[in-house]
Structures are given as C-alpha cells and as structure tokens.
PyMOL Python script that loads the backbone (N, CA, C, O; Angstrom):
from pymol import cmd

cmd.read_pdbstr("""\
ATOM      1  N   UNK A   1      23.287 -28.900 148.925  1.00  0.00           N
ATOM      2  CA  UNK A   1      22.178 -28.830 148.002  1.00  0.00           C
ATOM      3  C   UNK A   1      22.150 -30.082 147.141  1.00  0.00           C
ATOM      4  O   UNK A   1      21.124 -30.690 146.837  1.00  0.00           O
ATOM      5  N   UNK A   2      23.696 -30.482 146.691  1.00  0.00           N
ATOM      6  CA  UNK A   2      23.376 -31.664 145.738  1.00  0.00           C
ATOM      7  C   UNK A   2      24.625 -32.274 146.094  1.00  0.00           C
ATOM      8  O   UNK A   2      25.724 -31.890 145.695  1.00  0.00           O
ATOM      9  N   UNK A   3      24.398 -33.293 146.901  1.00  0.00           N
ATOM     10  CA  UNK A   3      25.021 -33.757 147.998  1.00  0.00           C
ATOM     11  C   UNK A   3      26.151 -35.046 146.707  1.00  0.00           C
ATOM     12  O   UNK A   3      25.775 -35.838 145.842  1.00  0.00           O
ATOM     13  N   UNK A   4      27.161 -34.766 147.071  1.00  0.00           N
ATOM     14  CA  UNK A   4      28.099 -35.564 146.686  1.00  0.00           C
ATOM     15  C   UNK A   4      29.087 -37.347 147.478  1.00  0.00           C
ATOM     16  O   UNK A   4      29.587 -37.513 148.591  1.00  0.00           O
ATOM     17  N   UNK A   5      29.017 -37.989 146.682  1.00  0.00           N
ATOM     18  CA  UNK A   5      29.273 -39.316 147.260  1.00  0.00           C
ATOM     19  C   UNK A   5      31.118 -38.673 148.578  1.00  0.00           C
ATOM     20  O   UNK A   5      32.032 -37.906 148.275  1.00  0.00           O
ATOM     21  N   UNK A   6      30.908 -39.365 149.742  1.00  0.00           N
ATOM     22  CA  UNK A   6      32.082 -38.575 150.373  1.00  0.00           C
ATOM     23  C   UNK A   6      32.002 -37.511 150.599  1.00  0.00           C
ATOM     24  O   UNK A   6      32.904 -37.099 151.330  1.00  0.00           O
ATOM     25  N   UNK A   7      31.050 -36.568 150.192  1.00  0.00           N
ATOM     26  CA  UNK A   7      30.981 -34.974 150.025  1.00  0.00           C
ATOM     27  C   UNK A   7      31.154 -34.271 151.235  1.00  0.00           C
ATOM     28  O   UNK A   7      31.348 -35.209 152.008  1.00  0.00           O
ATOM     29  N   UNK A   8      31.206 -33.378 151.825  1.00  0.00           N
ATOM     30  CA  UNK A   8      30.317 -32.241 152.970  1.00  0.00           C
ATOM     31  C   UNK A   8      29.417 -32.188 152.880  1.00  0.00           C
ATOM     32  O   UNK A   8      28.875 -32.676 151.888  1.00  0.00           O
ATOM     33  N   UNK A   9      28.720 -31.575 153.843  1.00  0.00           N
ATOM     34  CA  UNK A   9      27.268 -31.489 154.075  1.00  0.00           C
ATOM     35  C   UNK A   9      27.300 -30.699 155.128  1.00  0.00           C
ATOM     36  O   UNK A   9      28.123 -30.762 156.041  1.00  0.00           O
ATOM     37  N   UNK A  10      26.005 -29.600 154.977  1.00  0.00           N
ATOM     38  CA  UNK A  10      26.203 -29.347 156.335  1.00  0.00           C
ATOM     39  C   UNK A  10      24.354 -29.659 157.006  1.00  0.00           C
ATOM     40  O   UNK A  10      23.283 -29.783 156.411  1.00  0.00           O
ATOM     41  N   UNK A  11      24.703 -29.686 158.372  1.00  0.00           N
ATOM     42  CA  UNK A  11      23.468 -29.685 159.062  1.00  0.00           C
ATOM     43  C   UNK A  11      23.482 -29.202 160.142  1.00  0.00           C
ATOM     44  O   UNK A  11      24.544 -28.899 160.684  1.00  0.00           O
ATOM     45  N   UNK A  12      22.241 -29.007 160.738  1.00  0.00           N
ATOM     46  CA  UNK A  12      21.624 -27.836 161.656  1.00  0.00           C
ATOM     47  C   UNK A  12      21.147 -28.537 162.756  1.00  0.00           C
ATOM     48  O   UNK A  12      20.344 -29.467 162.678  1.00  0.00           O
ATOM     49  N   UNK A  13      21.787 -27.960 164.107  1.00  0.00           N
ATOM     50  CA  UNK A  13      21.156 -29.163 165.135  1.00  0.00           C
ATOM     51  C   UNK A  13      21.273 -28.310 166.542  1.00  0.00           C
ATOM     52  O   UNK A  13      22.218 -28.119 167.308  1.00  0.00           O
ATOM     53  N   UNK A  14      20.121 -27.951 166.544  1.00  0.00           N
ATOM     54  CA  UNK A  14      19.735 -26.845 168.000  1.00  0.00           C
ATOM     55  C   UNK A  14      19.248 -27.628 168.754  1.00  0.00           C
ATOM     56  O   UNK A  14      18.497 -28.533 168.389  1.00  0.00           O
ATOM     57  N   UNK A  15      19.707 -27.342 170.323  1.00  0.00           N
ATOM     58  CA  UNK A  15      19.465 -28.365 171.255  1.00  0.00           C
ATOM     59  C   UNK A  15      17.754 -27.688 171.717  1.00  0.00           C
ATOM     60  O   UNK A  15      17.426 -26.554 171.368  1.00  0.00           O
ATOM     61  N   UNK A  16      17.078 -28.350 172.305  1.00  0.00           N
ATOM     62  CA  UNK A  16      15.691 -28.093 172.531  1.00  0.00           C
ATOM     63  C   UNK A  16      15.903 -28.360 173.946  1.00  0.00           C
ATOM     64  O   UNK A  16      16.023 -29.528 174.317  1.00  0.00           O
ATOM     65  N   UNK A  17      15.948 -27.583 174.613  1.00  0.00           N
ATOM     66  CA  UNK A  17      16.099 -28.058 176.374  1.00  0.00           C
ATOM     67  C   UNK A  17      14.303 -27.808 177.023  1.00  0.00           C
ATOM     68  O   UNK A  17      13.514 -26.933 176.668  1.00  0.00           O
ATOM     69  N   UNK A  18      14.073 -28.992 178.121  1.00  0.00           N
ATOM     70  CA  UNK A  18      13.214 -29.075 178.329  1.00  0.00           C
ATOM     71  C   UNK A  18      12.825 -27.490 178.992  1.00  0.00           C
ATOM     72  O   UNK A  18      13.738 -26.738 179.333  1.00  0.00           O
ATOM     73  N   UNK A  19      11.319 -27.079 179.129  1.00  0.00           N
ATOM     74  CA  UNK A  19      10.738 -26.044 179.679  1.00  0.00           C
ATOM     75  C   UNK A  19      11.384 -24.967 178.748  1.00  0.00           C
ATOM     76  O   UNK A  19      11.503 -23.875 179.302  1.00  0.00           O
ATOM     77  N   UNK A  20      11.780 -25.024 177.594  1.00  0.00           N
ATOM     78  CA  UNK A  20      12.442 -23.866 176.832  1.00  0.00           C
ATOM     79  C   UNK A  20      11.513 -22.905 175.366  1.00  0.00           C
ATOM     80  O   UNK A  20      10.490 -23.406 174.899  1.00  0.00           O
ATOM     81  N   UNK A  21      11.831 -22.116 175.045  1.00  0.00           N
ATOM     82  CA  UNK A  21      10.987 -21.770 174.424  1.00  0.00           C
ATOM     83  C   UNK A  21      11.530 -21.752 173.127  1.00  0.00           C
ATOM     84  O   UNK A  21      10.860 -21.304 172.196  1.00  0.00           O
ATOM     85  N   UNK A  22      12.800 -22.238 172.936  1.00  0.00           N
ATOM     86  CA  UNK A  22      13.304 -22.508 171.854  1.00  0.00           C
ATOM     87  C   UNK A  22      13.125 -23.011 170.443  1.00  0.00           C
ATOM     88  O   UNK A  22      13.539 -22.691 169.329  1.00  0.00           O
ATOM     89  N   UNK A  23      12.138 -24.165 171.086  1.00  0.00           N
ATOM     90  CA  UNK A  23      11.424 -24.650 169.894  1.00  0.00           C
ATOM     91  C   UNK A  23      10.454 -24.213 169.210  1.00  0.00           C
ATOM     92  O   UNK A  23      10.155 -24.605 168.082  1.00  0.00           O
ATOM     93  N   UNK A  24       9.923 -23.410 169.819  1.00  0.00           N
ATOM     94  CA  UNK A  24       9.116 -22.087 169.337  1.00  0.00           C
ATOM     95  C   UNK A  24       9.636 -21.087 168.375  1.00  0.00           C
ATOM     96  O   UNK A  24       9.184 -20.598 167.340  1.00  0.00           O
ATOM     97  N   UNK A  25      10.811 -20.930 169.098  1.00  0.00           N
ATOM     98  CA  UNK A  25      11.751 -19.705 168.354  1.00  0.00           C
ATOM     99  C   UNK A  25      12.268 -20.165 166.829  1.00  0.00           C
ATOM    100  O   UNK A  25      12.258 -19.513 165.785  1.00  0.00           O
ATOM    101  N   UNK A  26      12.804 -21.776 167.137  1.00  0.00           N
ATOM    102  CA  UNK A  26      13.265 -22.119 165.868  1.00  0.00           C
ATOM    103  C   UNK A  26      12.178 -21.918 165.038  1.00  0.00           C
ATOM    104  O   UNK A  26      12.384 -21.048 164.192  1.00  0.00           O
ATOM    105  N   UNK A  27      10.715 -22.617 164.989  1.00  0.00           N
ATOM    106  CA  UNK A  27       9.944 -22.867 164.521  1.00  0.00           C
ATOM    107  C   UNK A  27       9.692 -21.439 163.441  1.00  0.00           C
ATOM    108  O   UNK A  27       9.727 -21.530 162.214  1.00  0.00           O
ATOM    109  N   UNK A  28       9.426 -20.082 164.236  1.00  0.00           N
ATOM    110  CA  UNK A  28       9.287 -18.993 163.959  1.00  0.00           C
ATOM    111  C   UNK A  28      10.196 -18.548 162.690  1.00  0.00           C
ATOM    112  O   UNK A  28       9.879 -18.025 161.621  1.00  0.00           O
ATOM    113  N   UNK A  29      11.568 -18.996 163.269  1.00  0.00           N
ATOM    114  CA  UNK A  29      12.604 -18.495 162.146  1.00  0.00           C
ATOM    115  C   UNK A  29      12.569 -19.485 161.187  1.00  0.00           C
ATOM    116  O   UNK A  29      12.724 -18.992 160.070  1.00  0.00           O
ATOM    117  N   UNK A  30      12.405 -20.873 161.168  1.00  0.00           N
ATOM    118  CA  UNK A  30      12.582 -21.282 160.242  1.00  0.00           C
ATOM    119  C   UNK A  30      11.328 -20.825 158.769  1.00  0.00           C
ATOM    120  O   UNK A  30      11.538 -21.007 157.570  1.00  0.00           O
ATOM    121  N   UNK A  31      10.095 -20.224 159.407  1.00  0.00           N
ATOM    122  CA  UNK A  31       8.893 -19.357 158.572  1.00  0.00           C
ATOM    123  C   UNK A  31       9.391 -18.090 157.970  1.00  0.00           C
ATOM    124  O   UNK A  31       9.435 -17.734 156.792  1.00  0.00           O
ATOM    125  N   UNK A  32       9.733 -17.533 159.009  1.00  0.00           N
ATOM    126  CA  UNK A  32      10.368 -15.966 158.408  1.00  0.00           C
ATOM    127  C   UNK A  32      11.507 -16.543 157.581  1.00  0.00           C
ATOM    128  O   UNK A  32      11.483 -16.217 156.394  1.00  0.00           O
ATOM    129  N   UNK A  33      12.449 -17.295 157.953  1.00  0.00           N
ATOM    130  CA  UNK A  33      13.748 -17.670 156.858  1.00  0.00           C
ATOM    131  C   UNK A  33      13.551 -17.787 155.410  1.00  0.00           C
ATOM    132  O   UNK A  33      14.180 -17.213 154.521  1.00  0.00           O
ATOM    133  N   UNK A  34      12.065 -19.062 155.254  1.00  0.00           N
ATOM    134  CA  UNK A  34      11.191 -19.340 154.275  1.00  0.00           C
ATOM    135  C   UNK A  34      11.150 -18.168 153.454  1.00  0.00           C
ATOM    136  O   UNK A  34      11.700 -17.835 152.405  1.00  0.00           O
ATOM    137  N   UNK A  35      10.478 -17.736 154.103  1.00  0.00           N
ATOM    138  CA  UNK A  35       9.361 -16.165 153.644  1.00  0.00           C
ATOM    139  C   UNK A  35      10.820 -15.264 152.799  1.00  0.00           C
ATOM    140  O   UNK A  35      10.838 -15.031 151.591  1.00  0.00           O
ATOM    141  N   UNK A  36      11.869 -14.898 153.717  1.00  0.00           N
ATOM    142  CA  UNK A  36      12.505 -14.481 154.012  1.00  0.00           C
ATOM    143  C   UNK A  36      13.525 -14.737 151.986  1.00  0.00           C
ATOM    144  O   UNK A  36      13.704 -13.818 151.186  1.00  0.00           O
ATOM    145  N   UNK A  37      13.840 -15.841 151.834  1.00  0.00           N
ATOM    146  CA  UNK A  37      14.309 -16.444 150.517  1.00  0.00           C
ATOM    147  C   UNK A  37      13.305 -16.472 149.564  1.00  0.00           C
ATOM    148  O   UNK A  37      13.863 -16.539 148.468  1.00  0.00           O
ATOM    149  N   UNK A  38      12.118 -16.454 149.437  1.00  0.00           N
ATOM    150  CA  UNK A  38      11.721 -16.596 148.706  1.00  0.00           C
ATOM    151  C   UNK A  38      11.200 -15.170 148.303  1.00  0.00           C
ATOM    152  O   UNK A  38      10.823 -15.111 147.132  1.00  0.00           O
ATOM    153  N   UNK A  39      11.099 -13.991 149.036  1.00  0.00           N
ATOM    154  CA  UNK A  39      11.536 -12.873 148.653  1.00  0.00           C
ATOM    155  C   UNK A  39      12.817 -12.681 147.491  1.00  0.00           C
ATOM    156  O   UNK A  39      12.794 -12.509 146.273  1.00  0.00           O
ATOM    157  N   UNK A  40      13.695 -12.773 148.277  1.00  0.00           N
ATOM    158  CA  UNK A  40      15.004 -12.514 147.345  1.00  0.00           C
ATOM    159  C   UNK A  40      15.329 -13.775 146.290  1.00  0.00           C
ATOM    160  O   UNK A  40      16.436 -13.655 145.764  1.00  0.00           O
ATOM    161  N   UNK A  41      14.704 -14.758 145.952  1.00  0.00           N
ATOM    162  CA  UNK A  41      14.735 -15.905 144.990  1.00  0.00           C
ATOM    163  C   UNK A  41      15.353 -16.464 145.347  1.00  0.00           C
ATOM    164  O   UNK A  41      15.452 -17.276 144.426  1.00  0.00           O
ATOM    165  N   UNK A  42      16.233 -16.902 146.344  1.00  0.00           N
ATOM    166  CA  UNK A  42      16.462 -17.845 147.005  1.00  0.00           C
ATOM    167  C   UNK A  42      16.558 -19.087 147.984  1.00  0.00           C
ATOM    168  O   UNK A  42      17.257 -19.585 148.866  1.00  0.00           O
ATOM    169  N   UNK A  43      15.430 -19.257 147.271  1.00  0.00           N
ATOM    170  CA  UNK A  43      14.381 -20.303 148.503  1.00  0.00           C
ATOM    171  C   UNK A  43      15.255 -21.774 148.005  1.00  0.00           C
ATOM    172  O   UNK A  43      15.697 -22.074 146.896  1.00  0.00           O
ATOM    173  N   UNK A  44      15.292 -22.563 149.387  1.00  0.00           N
ATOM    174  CA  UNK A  44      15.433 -23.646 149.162  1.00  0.00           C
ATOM    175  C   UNK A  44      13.901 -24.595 148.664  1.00  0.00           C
ATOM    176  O   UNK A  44      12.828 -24.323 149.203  1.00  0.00           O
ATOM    177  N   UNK A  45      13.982 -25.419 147.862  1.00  0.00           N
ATOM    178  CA  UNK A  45      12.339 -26.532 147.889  1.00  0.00           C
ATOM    179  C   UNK A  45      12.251 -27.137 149.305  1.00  0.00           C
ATOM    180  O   UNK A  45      11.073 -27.479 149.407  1.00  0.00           O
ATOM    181  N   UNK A  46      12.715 -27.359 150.132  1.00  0.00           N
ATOM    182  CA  UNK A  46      12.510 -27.995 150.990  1.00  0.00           C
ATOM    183  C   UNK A  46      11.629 -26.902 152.286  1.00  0.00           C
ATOM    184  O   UNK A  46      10.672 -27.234 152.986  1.00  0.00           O
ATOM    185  N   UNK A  47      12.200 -25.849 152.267  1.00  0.00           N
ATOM    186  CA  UNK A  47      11.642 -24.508 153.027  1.00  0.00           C
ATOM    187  C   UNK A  47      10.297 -24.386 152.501  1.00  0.00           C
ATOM    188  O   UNK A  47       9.237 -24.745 153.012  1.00  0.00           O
ATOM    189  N   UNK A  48      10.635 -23.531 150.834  1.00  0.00           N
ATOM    190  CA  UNK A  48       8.977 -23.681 150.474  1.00  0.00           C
ATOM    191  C   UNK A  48       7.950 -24.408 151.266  1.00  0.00           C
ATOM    192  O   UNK A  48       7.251 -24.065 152.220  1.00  0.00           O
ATOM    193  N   UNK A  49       8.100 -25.858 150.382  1.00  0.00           N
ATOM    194  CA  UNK A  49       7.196 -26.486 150.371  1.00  0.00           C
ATOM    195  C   UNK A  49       6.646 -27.131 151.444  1.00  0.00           C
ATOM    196  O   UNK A  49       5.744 -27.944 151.242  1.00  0.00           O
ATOM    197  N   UNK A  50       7.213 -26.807 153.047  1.00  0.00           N
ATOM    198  CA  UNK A  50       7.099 -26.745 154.488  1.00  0.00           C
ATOM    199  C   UNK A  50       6.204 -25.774 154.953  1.00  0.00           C
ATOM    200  O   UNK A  50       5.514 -25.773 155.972  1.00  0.00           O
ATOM    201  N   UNK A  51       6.332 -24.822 153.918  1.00  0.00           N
ATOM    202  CA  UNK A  51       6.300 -23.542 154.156  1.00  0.00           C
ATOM    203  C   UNK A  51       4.384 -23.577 153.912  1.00  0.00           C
ATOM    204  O   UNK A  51       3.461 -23.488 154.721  1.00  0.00           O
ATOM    205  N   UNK A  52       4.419 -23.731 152.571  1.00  0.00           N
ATOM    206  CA  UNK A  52       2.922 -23.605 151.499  1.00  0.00           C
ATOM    207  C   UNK A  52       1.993 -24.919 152.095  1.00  0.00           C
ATOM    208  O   UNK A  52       0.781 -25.028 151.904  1.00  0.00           O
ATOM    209  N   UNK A  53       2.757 -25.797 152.786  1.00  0.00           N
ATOM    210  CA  UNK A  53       1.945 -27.581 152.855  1.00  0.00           C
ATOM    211  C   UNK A  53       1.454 -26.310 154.611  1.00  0.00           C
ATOM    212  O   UNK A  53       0.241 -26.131 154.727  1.00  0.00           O
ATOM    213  N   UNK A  54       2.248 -25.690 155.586  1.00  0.00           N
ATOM    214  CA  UNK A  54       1.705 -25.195 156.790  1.00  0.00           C
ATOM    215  C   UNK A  54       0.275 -24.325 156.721  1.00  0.00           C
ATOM    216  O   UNK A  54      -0.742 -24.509 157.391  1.00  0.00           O
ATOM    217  N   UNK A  55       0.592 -23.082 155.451  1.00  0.00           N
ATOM    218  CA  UNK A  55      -0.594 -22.062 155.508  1.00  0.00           C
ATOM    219  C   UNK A  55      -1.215 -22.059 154.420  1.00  0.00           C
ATOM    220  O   UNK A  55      -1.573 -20.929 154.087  1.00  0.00           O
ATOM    221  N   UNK A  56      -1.630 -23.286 153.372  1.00  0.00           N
ATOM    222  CA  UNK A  56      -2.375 -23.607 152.524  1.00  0.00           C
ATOM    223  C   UNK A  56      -3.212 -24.737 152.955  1.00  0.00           C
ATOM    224  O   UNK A  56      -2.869 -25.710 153.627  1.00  0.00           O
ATOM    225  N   UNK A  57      -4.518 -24.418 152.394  1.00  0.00           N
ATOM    226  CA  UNK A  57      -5.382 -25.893 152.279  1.00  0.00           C
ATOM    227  C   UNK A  57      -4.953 -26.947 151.327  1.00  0.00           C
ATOM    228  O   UNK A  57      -4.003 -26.717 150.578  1.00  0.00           O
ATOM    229  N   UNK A  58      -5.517 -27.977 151.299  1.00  0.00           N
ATOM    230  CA  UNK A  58      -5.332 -28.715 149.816  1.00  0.00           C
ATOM    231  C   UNK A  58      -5.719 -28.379 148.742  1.00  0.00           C
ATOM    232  O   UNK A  58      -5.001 -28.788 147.830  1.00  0.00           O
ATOM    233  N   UNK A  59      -6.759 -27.659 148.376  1.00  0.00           N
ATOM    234  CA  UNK A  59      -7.862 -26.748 147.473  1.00  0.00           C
ATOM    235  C   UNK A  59      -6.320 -25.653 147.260  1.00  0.00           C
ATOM    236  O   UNK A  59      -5.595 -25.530 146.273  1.00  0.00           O
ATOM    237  N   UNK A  60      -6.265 -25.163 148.276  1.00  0.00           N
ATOM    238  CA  UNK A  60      -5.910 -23.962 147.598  1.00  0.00           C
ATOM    239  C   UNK A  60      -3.901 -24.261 146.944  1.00  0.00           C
ATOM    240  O   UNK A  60      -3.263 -23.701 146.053  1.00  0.00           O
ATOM    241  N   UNK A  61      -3.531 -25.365 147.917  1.00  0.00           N
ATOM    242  CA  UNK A  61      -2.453 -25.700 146.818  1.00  0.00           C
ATOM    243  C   UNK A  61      -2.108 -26.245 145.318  1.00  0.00           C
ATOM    244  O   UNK A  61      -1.025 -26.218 144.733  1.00  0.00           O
ATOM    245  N   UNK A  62      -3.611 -26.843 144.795  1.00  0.00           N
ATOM    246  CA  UNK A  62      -3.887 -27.229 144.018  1.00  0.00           C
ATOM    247  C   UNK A  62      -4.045 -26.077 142.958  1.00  0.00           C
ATOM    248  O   UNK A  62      -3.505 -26.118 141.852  1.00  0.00           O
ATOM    249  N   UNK A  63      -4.720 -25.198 143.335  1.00  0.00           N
ATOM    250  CA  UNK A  63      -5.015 -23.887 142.705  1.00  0.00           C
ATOM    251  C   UNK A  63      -3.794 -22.939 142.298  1.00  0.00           C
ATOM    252  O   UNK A  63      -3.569 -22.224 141.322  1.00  0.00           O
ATOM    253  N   UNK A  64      -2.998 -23.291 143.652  1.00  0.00           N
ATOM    254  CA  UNK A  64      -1.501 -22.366 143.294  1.00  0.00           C
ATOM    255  C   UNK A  64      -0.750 -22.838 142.418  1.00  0.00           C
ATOM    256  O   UNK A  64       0.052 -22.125 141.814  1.00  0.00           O
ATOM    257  N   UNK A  65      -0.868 -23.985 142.225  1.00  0.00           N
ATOM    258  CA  UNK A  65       0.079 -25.295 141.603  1.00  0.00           C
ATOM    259  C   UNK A  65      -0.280 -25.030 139.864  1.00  0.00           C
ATOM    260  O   UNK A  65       0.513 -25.169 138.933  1.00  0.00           O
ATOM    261  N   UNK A  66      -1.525 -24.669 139.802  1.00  0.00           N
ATOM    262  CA  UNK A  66      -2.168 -24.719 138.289  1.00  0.00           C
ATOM    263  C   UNK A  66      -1.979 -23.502 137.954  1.00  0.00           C
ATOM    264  O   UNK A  66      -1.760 -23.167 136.790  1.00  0.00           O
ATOM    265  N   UNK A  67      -2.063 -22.419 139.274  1.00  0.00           N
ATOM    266  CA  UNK A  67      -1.605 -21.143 138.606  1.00  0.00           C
ATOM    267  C   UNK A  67       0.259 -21.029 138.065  1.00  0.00           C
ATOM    268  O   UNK A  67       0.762 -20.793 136.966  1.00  0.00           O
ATOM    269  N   UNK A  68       0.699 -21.241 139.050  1.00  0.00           N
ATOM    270  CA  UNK A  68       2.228 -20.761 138.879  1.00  0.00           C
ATOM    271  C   UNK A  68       3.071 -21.916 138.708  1.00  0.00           C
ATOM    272  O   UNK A  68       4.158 -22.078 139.262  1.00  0.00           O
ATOM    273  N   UNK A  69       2.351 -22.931 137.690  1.00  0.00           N
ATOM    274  CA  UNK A  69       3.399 -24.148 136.637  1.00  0.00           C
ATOM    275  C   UNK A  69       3.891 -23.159 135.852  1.00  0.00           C
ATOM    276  O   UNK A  69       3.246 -22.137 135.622  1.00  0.00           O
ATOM    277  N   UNK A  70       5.057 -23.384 135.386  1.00  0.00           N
ATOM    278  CA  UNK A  70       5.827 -23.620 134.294  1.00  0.00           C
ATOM    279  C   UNK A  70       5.973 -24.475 133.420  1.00  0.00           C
ATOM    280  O   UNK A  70       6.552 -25.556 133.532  1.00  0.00           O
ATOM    281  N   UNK A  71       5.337 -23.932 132.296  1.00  0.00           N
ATOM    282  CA  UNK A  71       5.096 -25.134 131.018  1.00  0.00           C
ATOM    283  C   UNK A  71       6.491 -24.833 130.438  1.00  0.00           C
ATOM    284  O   UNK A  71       6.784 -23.720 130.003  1.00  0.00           O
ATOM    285  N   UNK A  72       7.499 -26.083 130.457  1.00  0.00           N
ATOM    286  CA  UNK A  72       8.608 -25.794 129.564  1.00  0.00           C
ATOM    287  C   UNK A  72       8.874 -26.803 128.235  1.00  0.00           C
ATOM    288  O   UNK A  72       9.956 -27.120 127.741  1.00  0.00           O
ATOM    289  N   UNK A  73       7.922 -27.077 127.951  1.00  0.00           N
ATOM    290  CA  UNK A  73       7.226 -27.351 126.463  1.00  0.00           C
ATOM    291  C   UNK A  73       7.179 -26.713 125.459  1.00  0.00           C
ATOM    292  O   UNK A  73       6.458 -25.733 125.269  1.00  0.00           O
ATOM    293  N   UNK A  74       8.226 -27.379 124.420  1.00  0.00           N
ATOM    294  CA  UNK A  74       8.330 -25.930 123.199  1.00  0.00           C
ATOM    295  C   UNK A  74       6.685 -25.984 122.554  1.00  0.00           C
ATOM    296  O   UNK A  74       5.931 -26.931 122.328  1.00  0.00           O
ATOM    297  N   UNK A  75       6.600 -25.112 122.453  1.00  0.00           N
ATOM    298  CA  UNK A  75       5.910 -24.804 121.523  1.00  0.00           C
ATOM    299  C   UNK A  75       5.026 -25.669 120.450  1.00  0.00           C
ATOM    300  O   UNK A  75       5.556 -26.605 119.852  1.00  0.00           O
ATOM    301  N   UNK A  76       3.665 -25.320 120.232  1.00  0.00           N
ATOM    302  CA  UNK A  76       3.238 -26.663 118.827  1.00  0.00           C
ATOM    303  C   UNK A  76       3.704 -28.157 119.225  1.00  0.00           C
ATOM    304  O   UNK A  76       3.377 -29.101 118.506  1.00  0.00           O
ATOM    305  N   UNK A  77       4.539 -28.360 120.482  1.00  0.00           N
ATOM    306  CA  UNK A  77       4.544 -29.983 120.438  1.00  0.00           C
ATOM    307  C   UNK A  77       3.314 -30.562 120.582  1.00  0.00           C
ATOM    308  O   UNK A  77       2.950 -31.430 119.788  1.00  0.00           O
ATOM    309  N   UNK A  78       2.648 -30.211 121.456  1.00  0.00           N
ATOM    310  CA  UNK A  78       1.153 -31.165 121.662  1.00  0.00           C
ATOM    311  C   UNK A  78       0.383 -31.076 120.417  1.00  0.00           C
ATOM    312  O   UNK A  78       0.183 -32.227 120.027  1.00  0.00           O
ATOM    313  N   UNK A  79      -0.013 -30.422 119.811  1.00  0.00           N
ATOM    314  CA  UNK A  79      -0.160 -30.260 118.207  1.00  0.00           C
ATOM    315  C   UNK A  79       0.341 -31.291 117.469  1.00  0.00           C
ATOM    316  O   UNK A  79      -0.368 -32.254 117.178  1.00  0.00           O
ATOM    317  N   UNK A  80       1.702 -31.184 117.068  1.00  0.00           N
ATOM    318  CA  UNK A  80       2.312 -32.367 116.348  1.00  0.00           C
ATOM    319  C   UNK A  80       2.443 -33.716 116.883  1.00  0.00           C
ATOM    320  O   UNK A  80       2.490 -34.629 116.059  1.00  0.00           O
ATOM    321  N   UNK A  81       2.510 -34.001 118.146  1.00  0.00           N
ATOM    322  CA  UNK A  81       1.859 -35.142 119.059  1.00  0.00           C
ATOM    323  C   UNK A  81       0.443 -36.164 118.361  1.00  0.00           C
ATOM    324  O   UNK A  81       0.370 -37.298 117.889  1.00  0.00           O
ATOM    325  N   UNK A  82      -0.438 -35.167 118.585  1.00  0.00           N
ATOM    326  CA  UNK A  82      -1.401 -35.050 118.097  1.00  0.00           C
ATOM    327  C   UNK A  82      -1.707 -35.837 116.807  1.00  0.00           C
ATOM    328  O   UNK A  82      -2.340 -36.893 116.814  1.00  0.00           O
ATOM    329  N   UNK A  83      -1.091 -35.104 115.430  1.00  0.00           N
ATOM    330  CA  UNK A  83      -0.690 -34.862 114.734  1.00  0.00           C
ATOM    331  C   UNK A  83      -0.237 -36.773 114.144  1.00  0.00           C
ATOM    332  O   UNK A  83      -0.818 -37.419 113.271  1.00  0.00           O
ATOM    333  N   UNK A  84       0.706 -37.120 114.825  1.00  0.00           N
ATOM    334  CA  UNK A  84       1.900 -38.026 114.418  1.00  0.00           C
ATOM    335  C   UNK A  84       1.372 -38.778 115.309  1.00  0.00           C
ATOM    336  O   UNK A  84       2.109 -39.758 115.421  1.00  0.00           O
ATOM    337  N   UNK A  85       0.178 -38.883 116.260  1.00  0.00           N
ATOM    338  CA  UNK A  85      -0.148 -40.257 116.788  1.00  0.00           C
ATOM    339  C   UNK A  85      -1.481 -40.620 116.466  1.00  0.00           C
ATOM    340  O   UNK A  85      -1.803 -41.808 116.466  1.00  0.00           O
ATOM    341  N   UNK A  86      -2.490 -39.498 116.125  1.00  0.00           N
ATOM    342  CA  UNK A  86      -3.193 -39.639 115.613  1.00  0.00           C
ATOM    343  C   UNK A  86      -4.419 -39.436 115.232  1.00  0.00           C
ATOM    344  O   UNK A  86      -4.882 -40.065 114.281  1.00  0.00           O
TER     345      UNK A  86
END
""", "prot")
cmd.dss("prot")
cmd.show_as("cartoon", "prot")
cmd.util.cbc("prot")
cmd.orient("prot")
C-alpha cells in the first residue's frame, strides 16, 4: 500500500494463455473484488477508481465527485479568509 525504499511488495501476475478465457475471468473478479471492498470499506483507490472511470460517464463522475467530497475544512475558515484578505 505504501511501498517502502527496499521494502516488499507484493504483485499479481496470472498467465493469460492464448484461446483462454481467463482474461475474461480475471477481468470479472477484479469488478466483483472492487464491488466486493467497497462494500465492507475496504477498497483499495486504485480498484475504485478502475472501477467508477468503467461504469460511469464523465457527467456522471463529476456529479458523484460533488456529491460524496469531503470537506475537511474547519469550520468559518472561508469566512475569516474572506475576512483577513479582504
């Protein structure tokens, strides 16, 4: 997740043999996996956002994006911003 200098790592490497339907299969699980974490709050960003860029428009990611920000802005700052610049 937050890869360290020298660190471990791990990675994922399924062979795709020609005439196979494998790549299909991965494809499948790697959606349900998605789906799958972000149920239980454990989504990776990288899944997500594979995930929302496949079965969203641009319109409508834009829309999701404005709905479900997180403003972590205390409070009255833009006010006193405001305020103290002018």
């Amino acid at each position: 997740m937050f890869p360290i200098p020298g660190g471990a790592k791990i990675e994922r490497h399924v062979p795709n043999y020609p005439l196979s339907r494998d790549g299909e299969r991965l494809e499948a699980l790697k959606r349900s996996l998605a789906v799958y974490r972000m149920v239980f709050g454990q989504n990776r960003q990288e899944d997500l956002v594979a995930y929302l860029l496949n079965y969203l428009s641009p319109a409508d990611i834009e829309q999701v994006t404005k709905e479900l920000r997180i403003d972590l802005e205390p409070p009255g700052l833009v006010d006193t911003a405001s305020r103290i610049h002018g």
